[in-house]
N, C-alpha and C positions, 0 to 999 in steps of 0.2 A: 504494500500500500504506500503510495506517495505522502510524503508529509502533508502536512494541512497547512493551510495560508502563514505564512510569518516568517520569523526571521529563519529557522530550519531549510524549510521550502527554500528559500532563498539561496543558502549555502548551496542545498542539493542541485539547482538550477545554474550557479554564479558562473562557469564555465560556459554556458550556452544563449545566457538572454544578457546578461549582463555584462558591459563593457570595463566596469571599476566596482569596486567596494563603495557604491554609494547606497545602494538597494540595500547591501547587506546591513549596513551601518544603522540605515534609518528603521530597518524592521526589527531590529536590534533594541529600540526603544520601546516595543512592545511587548517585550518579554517581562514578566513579573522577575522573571529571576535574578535578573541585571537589577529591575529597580531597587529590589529589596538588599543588593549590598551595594545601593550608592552608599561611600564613605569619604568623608574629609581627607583632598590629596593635598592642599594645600591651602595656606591662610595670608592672602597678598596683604601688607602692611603699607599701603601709600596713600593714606588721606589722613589727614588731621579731625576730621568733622565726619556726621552722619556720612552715608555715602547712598545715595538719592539716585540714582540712575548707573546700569549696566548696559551695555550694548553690546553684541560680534559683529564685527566686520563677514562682509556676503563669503568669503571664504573659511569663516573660522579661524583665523590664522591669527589676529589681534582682540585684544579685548578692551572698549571704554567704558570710563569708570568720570565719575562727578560726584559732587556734593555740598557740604557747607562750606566748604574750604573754598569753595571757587575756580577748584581746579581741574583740569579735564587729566585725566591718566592715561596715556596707552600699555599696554603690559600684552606680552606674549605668553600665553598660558600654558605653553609646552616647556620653558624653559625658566618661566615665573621671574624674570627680566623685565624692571621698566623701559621702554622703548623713546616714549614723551612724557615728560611729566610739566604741563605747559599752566600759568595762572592767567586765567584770562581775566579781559578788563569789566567783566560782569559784578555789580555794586552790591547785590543781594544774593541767595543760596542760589545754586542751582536745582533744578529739579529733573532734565530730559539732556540727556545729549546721547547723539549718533552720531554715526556714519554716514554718509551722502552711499548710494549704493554704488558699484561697481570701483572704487575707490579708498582707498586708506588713507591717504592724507585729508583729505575736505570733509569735516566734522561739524555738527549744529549742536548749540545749546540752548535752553530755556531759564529765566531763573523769576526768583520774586517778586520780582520787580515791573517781567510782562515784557523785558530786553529778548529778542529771538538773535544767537551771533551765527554768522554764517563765514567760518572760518576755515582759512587752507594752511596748515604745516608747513608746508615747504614755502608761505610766502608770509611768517607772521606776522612782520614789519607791515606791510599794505595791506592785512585782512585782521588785523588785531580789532580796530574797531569798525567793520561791517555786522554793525549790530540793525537790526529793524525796531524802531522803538512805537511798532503800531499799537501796540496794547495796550491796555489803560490801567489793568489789572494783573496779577500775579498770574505766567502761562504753564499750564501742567504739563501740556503734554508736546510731543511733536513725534509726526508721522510721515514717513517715506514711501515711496511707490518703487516696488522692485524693475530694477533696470534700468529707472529714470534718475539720474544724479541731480536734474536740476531741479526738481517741485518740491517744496516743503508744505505741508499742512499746520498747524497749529492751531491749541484753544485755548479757552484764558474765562477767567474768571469776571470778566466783563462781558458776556454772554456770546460774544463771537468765534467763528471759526473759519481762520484766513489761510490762505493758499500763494506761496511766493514762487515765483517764477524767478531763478539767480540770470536766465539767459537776459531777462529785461533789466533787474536791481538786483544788486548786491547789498543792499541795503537803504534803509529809509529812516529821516531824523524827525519824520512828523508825528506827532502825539494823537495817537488817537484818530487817525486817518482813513478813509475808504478805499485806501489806492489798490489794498490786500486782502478786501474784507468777502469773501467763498459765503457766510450764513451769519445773520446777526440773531440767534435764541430767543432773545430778549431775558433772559437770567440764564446764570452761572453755567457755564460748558464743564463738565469735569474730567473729561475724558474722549477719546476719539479712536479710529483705529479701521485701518484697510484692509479691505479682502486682499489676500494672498493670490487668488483666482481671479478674481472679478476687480480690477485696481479703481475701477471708476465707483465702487461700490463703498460709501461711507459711514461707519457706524458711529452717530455724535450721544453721548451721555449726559442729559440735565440734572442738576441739583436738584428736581423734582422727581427722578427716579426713572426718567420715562428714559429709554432708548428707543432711537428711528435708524433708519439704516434707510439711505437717499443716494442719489442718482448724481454724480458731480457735475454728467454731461448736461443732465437736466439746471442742474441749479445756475451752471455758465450761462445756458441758451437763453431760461427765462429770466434773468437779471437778478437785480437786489431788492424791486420792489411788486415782486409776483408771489404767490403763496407756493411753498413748495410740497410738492407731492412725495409722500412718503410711501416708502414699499413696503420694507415692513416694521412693527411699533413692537416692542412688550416692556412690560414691567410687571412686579406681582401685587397682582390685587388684593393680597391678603393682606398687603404693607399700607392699605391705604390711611391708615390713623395718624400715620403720619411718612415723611419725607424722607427718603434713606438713599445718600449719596450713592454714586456707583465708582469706586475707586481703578477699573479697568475694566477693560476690555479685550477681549481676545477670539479671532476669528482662530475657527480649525482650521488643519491643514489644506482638507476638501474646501474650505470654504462655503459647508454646509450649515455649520451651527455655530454658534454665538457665546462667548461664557464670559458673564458678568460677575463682578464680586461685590457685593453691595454693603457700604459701613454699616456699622451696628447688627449687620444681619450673613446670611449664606452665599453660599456663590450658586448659581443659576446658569442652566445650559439650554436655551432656546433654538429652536431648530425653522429654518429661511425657506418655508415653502410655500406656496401661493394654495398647497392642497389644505380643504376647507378642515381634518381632521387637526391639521395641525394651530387650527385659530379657535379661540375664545368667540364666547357671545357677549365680549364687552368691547366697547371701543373705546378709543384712545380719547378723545372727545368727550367722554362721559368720564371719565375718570379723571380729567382735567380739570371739569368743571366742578368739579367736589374736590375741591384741595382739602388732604389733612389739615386736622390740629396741632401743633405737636404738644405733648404731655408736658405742665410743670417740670421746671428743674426742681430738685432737692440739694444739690451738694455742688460744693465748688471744687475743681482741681488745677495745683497748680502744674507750668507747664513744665517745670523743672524734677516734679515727681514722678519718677517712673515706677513706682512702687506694685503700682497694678499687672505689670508688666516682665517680662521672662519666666523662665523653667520653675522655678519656685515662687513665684505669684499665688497667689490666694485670694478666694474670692471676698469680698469686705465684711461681711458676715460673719468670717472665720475668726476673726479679730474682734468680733463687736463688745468683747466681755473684760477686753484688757485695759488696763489702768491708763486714762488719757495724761500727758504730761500737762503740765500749764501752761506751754507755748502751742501745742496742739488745743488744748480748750481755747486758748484766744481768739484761734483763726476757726474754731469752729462758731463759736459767735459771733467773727466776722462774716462767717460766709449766712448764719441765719439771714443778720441783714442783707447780703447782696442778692442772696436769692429772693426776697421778699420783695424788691426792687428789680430786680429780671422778670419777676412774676406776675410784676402791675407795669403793664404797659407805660398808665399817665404817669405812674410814679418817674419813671426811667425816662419818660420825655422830658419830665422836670428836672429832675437831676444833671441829663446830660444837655441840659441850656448852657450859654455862656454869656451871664449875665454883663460882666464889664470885661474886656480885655485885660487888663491891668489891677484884677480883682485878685491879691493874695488873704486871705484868711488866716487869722493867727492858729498855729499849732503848739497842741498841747501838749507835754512830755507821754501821754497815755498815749496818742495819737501817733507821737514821733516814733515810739516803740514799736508798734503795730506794722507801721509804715517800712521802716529798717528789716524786720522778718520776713516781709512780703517781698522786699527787692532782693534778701540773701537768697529766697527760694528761687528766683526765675521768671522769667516772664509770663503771659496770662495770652491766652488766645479768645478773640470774642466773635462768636458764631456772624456770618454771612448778614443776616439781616440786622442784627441789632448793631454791625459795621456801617451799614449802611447807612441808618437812622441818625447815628453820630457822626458820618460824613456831612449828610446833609443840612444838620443841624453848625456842624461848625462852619459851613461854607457858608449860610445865611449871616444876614447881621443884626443882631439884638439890641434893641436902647433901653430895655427893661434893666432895673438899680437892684430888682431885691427879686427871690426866685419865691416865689406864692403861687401856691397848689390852685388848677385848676380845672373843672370839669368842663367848662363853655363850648356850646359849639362849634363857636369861633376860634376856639384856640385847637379843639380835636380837628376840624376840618383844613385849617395850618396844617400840623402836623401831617397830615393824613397826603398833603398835596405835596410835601416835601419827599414824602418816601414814591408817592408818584413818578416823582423825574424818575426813577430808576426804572418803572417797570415800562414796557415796551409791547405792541401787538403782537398776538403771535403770528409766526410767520409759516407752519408748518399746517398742512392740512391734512387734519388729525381725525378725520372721520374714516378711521380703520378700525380692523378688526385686531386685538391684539395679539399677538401672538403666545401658544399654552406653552405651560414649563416644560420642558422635556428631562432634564433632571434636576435634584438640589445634591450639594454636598455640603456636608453642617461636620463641625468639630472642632475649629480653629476659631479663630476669636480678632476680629477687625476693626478696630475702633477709636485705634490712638493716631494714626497717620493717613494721609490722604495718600499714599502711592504704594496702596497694597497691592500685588499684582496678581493674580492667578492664570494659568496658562494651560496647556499644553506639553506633555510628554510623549513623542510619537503622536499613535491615532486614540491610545489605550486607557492612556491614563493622565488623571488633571493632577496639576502641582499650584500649593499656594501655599505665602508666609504667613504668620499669627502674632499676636501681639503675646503669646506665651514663649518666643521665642524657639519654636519648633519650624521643621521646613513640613507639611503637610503630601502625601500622596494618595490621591482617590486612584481604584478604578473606575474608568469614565461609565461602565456601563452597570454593575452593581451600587457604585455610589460609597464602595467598602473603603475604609482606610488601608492602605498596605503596606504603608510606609511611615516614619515617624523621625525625624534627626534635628538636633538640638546645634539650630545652625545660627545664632546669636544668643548677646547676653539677657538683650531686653527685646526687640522687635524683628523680625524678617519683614523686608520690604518686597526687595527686587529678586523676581525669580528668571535666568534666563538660560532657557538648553540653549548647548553649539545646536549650530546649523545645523550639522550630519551628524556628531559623533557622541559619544557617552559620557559627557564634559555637561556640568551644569555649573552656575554662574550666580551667590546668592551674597546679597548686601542689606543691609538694614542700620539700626543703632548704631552699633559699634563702628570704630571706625576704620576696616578693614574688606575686602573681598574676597570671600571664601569660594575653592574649587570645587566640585564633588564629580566622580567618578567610583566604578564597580570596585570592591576590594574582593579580594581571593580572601580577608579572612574576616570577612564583616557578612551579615545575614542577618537583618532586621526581622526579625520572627515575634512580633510584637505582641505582649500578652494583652489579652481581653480586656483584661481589670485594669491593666495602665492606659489603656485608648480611650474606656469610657471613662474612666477619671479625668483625664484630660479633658475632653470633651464635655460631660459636664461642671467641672471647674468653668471654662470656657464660656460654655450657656449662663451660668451665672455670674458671671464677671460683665459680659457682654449687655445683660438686664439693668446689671446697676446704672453701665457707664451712659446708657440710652437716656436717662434723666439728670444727666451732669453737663455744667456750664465750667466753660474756662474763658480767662478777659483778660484785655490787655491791659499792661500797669500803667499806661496814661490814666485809661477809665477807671480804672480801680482807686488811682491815687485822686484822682479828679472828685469822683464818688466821698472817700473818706472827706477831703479836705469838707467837702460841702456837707456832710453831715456833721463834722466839727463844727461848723458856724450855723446849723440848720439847730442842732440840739441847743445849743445855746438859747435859740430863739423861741424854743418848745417845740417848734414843725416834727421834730421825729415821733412827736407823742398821737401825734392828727394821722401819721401815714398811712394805719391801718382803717382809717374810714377811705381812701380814696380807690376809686372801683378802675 
């Protein structure tokens, strides 16, 4: 009897259909047996900071690496040799850099700031600063077209997603400009990502959860002010309580199915077929028009605790009975207050007014204490909307003396027309049918970083990081765990197989790039009781974090100073009537 489909078959064949060990190599990725002793070959030490973005060059041969540091890395991963280790002139983190394809010198990066640089090695004096400064907002992600060295894609945090052509600009110094602008969302893009098969084929991710998957050729032809036709939508409807980011995207290798990984929640495998069995009886349109709520915060974290986080994390319950110290009770009655103020809208329109320019407030030594604690911890991260509100609130101008709580509807209907500017028609024509889950895979835990990535191993099996500091391995088609390896201290980010070969590529926290390939004396044979402990560890850690707010220490300090001169004046004792 002849072997059965896979990597065997292949061997038994490779003299007769096959001109190289590339067939061999790639079906090689479908063996259980290889997955299960991926082991740690090496742990590349060349970044100072997080390391936010992995890349291969189209032949496997180099590997780029990015992060806080600012710095792009080349490293060759047979030899574990840096090749470039270049700082670019990018002001904020990085978060995306590639490869241009067919090409190892001509590299892109993204960083915080919404800078895209489109740079050549071998010319870095003239291409250091050929940066595109069209974004307005922080760009996540950026995406190449196999074959084409010149098209870049990009999205960004100001609801767009632009498309550069290098043959026309190597770069642009306009702010916020339409010269690049491929689809404007109207809120937050998080994510994007090309068919392998179909290159015109583009998957765009909203901060409202939804993915479309649109037509590039279409969206060229009908311009920038035509409604664009989506092929095909999903998200899950069980999510609808509330908003659940999509931190990637990943087309299969057929470029048949879809795998999203969504914060706070699962990763989801949707399958791209116009046949009726594969769509929902809800459309996209109806689920739109019901935006969640999202649930009260409870608890505040700051951004420098990572405590929730790696191989020995626990879930916060496990803790709830131990003895709090007195600098932890302070900040927990700090945070009563901030979350009570998160919690009342008018309260937080009130607070984040700017009543005079030149308004300092005397600080108390109880006040200055608090204050000191809060900047030793780290910084504070403050969600998407309630950025917003405090953008548009500081960009107005105020001639009000004294901050006084108020209900009017003149003063709600302000407000209410400030957070306006931001929102934008929509642009997509959403009367589709959704698309149904085809699978979930649950066990891992996503919740602290925006550039979780899940992917692809071969045809067989999904691979994704966790905030437990685990690398994750599903079988794609039972959904089973198979694999398990504790490939950071506190988060796995970036997960990326070589192109052909048995080489995986994984970054996160720490600030290093770890290799993984097969060991002849490693065999993950993972016992039951360790997977589901993980796993629901995981599930519960994942529940808390979904009602937890983090802010930045402007707001935070802004907040304290004005309740320092607010109590003085009694206001903090009225806060609890304001609705």
């Amino acid at each position: 009897m002849l072997p059965s489909d896979g990597f065997f078959r292949n061997v038994y064949f490779q003299p007769y259909n096959d001109r190289g060990s590339a067939r061999v190599i790639n079906s090689s990725k479908n063996s259980k047996h290889f997955v299960q002793r991926l082991g740690l070959e090496k742990t590349l030490e060349i970044h100072q900071g997080c390391v936010n973005s992995v890349n291969w060059n189209d032949s496997g041969s180099l590997l780029l690496s990015a992060g806080d540091d600012y710095h792009l890395v080349i490293t060759n991963p047979f030899t574990h040799t840096v090749c470039v280790d270049y700082k670019t002139q990018h002001k904020t983190n990085i978060f995306c850099a590639k490869f241009l394809p067919t090409t190892d010198n001509r590299v892109i990066s993204c960083s915080a700031d919404g800078a895209v640089l489109n740079l050549d090695l071998e010319k870095l004096k003239e291409t250091e600063q050929n940066f595109f400064y069209c974004h307005s907002a922080p760009c996540y992600k950026l995406e190449t077209i196999h074959d084409e060295p010149n098209i870049i894609l990009s999205c960004s945090e100001d609801g767009t997603v632009r498309q550069y052509d290098l043959r026309t600009n190597v770069k642009c110094t306009k702010r916020s400009c339409d010269d690049n602008k491929l689809v404007d969302c109207g809120i937050p893009v998080s994510t994007i990502a090309i068919s392998p098969v179909k290159p015109y084929q583009l998957a765009i991710a909203t901060v409202d959860g939804m993915v479309r998957i649109v037509d590039r050729r279409k969206i060229m032809k009908n311009g920038l002010f035509q409604k664009i036709e989506t092929e095909f939508a999903f998200t899950v409807p069980s999510l609808s309580h509330r908003a659940y980011r999509i931190t990637s995207l990943a087309y299969s290798p057929d470029g048949r199915d879809v795998l999203a990984s969504y914060s706070n929640e699962d990763i989801y495998l949707f399958s791209l077929h116009n046949n009726p069995y594969f769509c929902t009886d809800n459309c996209a349109n109806d689920f739109l028009e019901n935006p969640p709520n999202p649930p009260p915060y409870r608890r505040i974290r700051l951004k420098g605790d990572w405590g929730d986080t790696g191989p020995l994390a626990r879930p916060f319950t496990d803790n709830f009975f131990r003895p709090r110290t007195r600098s932890e009770a302070s900040v927990d009655v700090l945070s009563d207050i901030l979350i009570d103020v998160f919690n009342t809208p008018s309260l937080i329109s009130v607070v984040m007014q700017n009543p005079r320019s030149n308004y300092s407030p005397e600080v108390t030594a109880s006040l200055r204490r608090i204050l000191s604690k809060i900047v030793q911890q780290g910084e504070f991260i403050v969600p998407s909307h309630i950025f917003t509100n405090y953008l548009a609130i500081e960009n107005t101008n105020s001639n009000e003396n004294n901050i006084v709580p108020s209900t009017s509807n003149s003063n709600n209907q302000r407000d209410e027309n400030r957070v306006n500017i931001y929102k934008k028609p929509p642009v997509f024509d959403d009367f589709i049918k959704l698309q149904s889950i085809k699978k979930r895979y649950r066990g891992h835990r996503n919740t602290r970083t925006l550039f979780k990535e899940a992917t692809f191993w071969g045809n067989d099996f999904i691979m994704s990081g966790s905030d437990c500091g685990h690398l994750f391995v599903w079988d794609r088609y039972t959904c089973e765990i198979v694999m398990l390896q504790t490939a950071d201290s506190r988060v796995v980010n970036c997960i990326q197989p070589h192109p052909s070969r048995l080489l995986l590529a994984t970054s996160g926290v720490d600030h290093n790039v770890k290799l993984w390939s097969p060991q002849s004396d490693i065999y993950n044979m993972i016992p039951e009781l360790y997977i589901k402990e993980i796993a629901e560890s995981n599930t519960l850690m994942v529940e808390q974090s979904r009602d937890t707010i983090t802010v930045s220490p402007l707001i935070i300090m802004r907040m304290l100073l004005y309740f320092n001169k607010l109590g003085q004046s009694g206001f903090l004792d009225r806060t609890n009537t304001i609705e």
